[in-house]
PDB file of N, CA, C and O in Angstrom:
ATOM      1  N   UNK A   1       7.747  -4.495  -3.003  1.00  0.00           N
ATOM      2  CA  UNK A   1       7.290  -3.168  -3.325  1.00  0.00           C
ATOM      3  C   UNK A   1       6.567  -2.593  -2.122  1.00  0.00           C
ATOM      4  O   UNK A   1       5.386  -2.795  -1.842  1.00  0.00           O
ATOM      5  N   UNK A   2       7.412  -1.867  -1.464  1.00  0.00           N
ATOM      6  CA  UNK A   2       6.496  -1.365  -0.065  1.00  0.00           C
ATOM      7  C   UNK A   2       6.078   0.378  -0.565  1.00  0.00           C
ATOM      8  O   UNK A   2       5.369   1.100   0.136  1.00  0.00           O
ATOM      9  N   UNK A   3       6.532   0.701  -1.555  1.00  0.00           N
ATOM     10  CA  UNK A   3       6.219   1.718  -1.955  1.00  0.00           C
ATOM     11  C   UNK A   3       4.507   2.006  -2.572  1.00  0.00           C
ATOM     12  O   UNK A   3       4.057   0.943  -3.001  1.00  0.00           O
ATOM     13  N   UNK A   4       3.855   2.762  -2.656  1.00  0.00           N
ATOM     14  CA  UNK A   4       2.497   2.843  -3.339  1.00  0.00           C
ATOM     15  C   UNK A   4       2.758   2.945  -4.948  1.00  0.00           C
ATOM     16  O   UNK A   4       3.911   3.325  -5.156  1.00  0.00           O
ATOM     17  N   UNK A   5       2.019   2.715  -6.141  1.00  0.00           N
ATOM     18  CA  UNK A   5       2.550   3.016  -7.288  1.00  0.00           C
ATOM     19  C   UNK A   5       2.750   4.868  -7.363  1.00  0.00           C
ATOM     20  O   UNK A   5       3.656   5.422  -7.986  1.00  0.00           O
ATOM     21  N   UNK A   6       1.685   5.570  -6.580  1.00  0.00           N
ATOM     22  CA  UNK A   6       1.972   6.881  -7.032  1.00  0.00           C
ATOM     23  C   UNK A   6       3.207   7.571  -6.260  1.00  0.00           C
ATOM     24  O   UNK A   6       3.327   8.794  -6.320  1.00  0.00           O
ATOM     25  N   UNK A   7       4.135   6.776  -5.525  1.00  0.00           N
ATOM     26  CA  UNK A   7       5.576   6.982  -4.717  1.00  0.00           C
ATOM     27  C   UNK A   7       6.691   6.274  -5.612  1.00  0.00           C
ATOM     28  O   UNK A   7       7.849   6.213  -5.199  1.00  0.00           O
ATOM     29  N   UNK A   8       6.267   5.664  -7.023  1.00  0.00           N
ATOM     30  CA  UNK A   8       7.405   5.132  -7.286  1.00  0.00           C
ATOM     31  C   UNK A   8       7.502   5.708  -9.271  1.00  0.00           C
ATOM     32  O   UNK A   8       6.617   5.728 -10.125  1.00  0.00           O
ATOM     33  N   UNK A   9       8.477   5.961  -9.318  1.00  0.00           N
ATOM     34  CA  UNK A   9       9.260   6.209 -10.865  1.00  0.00           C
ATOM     35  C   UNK A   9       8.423   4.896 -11.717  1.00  0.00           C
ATOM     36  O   UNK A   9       7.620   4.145 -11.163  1.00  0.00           O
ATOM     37  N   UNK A  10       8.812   4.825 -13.157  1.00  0.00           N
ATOM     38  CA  UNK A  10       8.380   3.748 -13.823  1.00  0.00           C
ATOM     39  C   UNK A  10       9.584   3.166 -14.123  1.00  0.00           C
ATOM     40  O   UNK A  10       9.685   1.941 -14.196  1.00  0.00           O
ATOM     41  N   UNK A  11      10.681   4.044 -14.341  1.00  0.00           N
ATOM     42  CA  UNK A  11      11.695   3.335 -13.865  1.00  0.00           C
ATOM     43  C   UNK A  11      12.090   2.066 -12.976  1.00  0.00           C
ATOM     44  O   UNK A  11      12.781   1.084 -13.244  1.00  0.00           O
ATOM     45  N   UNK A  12      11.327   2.484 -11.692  1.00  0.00           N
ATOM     46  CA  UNK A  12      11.462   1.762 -10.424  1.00  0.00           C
ATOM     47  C   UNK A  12      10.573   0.921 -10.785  1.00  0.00           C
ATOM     48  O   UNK A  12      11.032  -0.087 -11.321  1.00  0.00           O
ATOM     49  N   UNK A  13       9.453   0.978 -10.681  1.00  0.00           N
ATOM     50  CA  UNK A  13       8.422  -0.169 -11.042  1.00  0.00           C
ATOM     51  C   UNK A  13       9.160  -1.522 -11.861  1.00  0.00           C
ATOM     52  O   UNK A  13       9.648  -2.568 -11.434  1.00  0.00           O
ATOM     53  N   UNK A  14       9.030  -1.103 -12.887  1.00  0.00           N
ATOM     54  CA  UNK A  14       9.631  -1.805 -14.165  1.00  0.00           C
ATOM     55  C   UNK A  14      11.158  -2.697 -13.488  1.00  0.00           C
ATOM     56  O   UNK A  14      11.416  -3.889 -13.656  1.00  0.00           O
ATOM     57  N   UNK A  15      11.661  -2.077 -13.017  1.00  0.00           N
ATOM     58  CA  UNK A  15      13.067  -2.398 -12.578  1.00  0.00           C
ATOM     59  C   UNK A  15      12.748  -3.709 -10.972  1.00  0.00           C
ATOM     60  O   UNK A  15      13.416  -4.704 -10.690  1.00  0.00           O
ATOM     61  N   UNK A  16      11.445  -3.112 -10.208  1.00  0.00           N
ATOM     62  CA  UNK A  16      11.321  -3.999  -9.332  1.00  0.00           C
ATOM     63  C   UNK A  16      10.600  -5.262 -10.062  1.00  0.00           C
ATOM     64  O   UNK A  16      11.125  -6.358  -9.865  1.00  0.00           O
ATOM     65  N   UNK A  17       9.670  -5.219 -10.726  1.00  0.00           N
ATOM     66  CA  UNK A  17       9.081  -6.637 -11.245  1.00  0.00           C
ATOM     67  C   UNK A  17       9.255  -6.950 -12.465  1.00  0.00           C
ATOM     68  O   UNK A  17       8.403  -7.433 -13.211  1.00  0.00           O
ATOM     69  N   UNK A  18      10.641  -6.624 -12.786  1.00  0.00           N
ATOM     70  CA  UNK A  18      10.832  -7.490 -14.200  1.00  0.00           C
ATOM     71  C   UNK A  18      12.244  -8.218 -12.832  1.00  0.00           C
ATOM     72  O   UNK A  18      12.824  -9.235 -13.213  1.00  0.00           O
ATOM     73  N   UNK A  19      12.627  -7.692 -11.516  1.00  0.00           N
ATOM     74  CA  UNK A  19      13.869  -8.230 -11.210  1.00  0.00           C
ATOM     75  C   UNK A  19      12.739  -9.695 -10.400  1.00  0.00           C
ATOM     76  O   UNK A  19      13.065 -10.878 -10.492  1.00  0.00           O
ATOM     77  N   UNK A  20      11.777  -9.332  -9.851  1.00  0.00           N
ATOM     78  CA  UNK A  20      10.812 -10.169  -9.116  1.00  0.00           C
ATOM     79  C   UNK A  20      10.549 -11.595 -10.304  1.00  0.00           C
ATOM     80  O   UNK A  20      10.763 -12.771 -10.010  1.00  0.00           O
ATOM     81  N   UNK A  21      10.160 -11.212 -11.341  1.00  0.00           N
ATOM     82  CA  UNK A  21       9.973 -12.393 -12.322  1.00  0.00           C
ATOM     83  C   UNK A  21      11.219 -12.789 -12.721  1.00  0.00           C
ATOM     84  O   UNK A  21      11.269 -13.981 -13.026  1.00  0.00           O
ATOM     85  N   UNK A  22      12.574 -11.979 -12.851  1.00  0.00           N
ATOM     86  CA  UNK A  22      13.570 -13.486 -13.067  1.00  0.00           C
ATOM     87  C   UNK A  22      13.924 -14.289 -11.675  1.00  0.00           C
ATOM     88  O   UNK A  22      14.439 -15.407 -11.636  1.00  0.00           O
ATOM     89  N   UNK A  23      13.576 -13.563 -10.642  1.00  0.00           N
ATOM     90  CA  UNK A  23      13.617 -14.564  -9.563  1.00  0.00           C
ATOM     91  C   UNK A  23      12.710 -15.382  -9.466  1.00  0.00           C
ATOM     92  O   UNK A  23      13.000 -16.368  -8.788  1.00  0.00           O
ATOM     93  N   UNK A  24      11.364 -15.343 -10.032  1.00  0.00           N
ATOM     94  CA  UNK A  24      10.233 -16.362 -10.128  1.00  0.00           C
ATOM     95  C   UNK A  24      11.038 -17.082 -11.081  1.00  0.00           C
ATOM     96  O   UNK A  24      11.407 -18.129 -10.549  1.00  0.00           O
ATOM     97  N   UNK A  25      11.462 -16.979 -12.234  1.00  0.00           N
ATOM     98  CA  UNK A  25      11.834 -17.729 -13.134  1.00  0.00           C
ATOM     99  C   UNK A  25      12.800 -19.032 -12.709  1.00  0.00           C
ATOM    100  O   UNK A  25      12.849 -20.089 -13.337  1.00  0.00           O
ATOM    101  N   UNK A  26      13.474 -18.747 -11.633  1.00  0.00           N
ATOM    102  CA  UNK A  26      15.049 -19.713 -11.353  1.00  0.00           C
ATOM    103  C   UNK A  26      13.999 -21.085 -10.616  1.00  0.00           C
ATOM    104  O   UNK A  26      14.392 -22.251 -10.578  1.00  0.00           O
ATOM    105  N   UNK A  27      12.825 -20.683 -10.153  1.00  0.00           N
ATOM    106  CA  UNK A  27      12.042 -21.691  -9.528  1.00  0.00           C
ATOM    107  C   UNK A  27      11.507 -22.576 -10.419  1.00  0.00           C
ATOM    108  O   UNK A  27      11.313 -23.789 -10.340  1.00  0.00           O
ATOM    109  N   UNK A  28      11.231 -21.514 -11.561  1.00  0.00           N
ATOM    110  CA  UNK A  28      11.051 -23.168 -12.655  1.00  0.00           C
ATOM    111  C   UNK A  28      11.643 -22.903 -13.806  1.00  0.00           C
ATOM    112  O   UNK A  28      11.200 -22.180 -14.699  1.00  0.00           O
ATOM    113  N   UNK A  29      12.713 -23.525 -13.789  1.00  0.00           N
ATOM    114  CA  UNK A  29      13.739 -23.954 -14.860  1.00  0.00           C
ATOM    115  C   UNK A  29      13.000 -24.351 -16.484  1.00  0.00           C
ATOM    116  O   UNK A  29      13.588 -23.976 -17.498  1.00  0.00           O
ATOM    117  N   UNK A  30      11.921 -24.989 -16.563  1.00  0.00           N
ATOM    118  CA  UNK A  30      11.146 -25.599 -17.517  1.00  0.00           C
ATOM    119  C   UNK A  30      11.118 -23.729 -18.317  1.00  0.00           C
ATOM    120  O   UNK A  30      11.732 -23.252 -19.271  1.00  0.00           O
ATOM    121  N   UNK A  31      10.161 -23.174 -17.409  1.00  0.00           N
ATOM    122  CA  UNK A  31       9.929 -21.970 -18.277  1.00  0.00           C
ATOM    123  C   UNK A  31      11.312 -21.034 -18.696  1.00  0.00           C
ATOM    124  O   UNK A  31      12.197 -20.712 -17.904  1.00  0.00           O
ATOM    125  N   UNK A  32      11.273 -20.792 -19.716  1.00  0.00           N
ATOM    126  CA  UNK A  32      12.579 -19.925 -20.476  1.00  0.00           C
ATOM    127  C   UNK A  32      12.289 -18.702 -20.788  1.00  0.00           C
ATOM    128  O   UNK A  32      12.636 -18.351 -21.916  1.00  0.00           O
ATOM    129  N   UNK A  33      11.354 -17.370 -19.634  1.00  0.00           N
ATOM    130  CA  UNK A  33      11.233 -15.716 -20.311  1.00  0.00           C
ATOM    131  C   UNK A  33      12.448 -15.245 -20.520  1.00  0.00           C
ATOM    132  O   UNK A  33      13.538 -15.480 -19.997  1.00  0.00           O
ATOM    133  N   UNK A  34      11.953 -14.265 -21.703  1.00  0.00           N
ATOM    134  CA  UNK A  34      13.558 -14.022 -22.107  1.00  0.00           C
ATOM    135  C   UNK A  34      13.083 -12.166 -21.033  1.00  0.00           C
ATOM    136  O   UNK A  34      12.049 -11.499 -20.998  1.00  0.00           O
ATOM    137  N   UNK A  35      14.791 -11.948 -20.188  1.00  0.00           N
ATOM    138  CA  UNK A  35      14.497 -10.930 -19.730  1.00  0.00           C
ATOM    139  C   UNK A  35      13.635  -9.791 -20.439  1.00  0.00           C
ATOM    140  O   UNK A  35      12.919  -9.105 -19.710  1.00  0.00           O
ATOM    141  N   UNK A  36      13.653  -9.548 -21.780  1.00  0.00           N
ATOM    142  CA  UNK A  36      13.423  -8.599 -22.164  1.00  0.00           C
ATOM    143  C   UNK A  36      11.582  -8.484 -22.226  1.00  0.00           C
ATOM    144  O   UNK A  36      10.961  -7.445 -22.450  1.00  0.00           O
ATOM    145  N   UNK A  37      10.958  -9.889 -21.955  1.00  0.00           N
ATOM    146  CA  UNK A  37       9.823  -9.955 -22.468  1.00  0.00           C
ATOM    147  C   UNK A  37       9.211  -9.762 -20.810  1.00  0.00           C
ATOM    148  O   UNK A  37       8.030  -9.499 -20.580  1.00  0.00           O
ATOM    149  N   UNK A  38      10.188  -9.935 -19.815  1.00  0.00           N
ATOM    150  CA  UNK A  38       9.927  -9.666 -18.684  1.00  0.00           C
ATOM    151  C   UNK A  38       9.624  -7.686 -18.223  1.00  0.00           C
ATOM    152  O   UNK A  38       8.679  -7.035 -17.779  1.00  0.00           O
ATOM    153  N   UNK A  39      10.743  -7.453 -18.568  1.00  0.00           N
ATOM    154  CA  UNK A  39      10.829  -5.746 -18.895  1.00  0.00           C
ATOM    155  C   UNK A  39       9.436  -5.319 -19.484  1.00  0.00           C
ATOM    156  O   UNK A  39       8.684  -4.642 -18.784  1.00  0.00           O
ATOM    157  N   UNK A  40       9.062  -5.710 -20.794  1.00  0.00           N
ATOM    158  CA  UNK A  40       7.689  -5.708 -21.365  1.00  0.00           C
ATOM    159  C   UNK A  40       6.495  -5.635 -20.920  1.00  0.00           C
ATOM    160  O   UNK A  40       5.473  -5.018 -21.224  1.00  0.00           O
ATOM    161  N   UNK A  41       6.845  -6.468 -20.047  1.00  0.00           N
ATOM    162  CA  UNK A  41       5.042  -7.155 -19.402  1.00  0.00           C
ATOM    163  C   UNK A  41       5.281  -5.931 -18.334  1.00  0.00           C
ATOM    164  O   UNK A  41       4.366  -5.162 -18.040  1.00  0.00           O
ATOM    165  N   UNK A  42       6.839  -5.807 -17.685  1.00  0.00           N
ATOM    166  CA  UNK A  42       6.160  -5.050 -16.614  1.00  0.00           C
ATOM    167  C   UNK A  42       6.044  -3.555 -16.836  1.00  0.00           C
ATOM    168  O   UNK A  42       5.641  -2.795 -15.955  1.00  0.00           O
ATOM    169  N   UNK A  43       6.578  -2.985 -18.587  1.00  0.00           N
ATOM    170  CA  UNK A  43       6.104  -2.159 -18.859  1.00  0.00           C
ATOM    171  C   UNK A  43       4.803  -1.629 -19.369  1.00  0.00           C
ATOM    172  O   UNK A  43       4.482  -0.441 -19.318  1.00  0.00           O
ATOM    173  N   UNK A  44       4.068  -2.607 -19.871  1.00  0.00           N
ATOM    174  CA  UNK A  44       2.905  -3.117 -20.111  1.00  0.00           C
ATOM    175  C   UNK A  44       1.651  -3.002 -18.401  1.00  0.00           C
ATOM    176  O   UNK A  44       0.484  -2.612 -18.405  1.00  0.00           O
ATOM    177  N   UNK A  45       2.272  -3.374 -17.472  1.00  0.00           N
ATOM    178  CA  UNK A  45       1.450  -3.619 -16.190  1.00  0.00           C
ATOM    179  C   UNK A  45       1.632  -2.219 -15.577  1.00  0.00           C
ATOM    180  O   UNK A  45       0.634  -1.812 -14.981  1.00  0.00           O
ATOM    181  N   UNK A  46       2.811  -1.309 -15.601  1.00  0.00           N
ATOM    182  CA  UNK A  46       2.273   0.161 -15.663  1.00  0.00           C
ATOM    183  C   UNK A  46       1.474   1.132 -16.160  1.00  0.00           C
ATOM    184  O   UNK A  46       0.709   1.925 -15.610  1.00  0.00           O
ATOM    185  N   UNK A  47       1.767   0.949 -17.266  1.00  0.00           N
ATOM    186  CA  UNK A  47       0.692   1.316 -17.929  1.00  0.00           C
ATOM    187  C   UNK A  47      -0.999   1.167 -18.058  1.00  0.00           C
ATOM    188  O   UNK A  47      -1.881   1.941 -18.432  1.00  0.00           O
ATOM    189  N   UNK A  48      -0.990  -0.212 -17.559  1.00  0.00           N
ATOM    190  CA  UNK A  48      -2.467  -0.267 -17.058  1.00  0.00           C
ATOM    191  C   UNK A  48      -2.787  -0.284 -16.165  1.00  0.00           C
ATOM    192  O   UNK A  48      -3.992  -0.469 -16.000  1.00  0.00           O
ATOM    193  N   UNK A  49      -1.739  -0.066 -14.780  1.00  0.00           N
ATOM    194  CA  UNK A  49      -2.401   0.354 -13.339  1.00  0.00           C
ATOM    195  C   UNK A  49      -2.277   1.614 -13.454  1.00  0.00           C
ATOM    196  O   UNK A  49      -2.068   2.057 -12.325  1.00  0.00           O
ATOM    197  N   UNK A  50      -2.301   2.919 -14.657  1.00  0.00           N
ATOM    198  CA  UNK A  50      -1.790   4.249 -14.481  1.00  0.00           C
ATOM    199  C   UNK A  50      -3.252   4.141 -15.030  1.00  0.00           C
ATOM    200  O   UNK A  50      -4.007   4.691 -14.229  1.00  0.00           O
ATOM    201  N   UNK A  51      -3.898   3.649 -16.066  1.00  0.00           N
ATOM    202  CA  UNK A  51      -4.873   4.035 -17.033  1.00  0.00           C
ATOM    203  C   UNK A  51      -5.967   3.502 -15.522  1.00  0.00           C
ATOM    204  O   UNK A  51      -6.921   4.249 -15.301  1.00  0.00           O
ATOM    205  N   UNK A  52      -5.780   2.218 -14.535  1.00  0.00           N
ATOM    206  CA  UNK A  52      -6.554   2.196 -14.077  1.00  0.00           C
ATOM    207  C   UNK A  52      -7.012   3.391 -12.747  1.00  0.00           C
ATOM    208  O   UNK A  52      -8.163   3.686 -12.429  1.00  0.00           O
ATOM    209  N   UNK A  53      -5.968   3.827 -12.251  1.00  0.00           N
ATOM    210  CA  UNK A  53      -6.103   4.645 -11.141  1.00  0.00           C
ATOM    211  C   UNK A  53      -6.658   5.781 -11.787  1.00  0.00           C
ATOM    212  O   UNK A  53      -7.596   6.330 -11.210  1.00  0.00           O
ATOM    213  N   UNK A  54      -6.228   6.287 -12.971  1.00  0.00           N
ATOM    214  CA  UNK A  54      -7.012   7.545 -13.842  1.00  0.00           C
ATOM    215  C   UNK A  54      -8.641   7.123 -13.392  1.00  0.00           C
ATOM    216  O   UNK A  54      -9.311   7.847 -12.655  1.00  0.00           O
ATOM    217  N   UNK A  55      -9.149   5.813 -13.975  1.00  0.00           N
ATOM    218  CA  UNK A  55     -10.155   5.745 -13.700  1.00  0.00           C
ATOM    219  C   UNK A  55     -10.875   5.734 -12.423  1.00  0.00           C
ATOM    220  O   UNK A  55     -11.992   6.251 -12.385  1.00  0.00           O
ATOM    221  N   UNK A  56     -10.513   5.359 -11.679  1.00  0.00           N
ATOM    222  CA  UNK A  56      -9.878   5.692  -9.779  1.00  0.00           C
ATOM    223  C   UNK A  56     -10.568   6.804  -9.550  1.00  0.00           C
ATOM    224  O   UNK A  56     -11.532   7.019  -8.814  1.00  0.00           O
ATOM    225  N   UNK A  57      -9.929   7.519 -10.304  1.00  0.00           N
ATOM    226  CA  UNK A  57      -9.767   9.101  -9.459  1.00  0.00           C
ATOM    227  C   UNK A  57     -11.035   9.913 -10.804  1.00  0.00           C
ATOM    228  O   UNK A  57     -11.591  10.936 -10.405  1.00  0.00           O
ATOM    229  N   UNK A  58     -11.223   9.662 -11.555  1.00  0.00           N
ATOM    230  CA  UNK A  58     -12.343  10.486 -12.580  1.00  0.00           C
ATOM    231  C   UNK A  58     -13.896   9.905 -11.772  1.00  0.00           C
ATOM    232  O   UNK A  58     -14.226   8.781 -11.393  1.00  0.00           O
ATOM    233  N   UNK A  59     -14.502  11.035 -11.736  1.00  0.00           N
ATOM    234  CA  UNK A  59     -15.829  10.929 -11.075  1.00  0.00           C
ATOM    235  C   UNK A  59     -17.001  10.191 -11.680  1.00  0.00           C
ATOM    236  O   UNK A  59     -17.225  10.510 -12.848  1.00  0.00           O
ATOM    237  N   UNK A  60     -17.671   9.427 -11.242  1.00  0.00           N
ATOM    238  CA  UNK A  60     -18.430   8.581 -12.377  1.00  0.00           C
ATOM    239  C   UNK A  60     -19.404   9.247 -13.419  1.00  0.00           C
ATOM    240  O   UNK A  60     -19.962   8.557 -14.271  1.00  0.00           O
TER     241      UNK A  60
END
C-alpha cells in the first residue's frame, strides 16, 4: 500500500488487504480464514481508520 488511506477507494483498500492476508495465509497452512472473513476484517479495519482520522482531524 504505497498509497495514503485518504488516496485510496474502499474498494481498493479492502481489495489490497484482504489479497495481503490470503497471501499471509499460504505461510501457514495450519490456519484456515475463510476469504470472506478476510474481506470482513478488512472491511471492518476501514472503517475504523476512517472513524479514527475523523478524530485526527476534529479539534480537541
Amino acid at each position: 500500500m504505497n498509497k495514503t488511506l485518504a488516496e485510496m477507494s474502499q474498494k481498493a483498500f479492502v481489495y489490497e488487504c484482504a489479497s495481503r492476508a490470503l497471501a499471509a495465509s499460504f505461510s501457514n497452512p495450519a490456519a484456515k480464514p475463510s476469504i470472506a472473513s478476510m474481506v470482513r476484517d478488512a472491511e471492518k479495519l476501514w472503517e475504523e481508520l476512517q472513524e479514527w482520522e475523523n478524530r485526527q482531524e476534529s479539534p480537541p
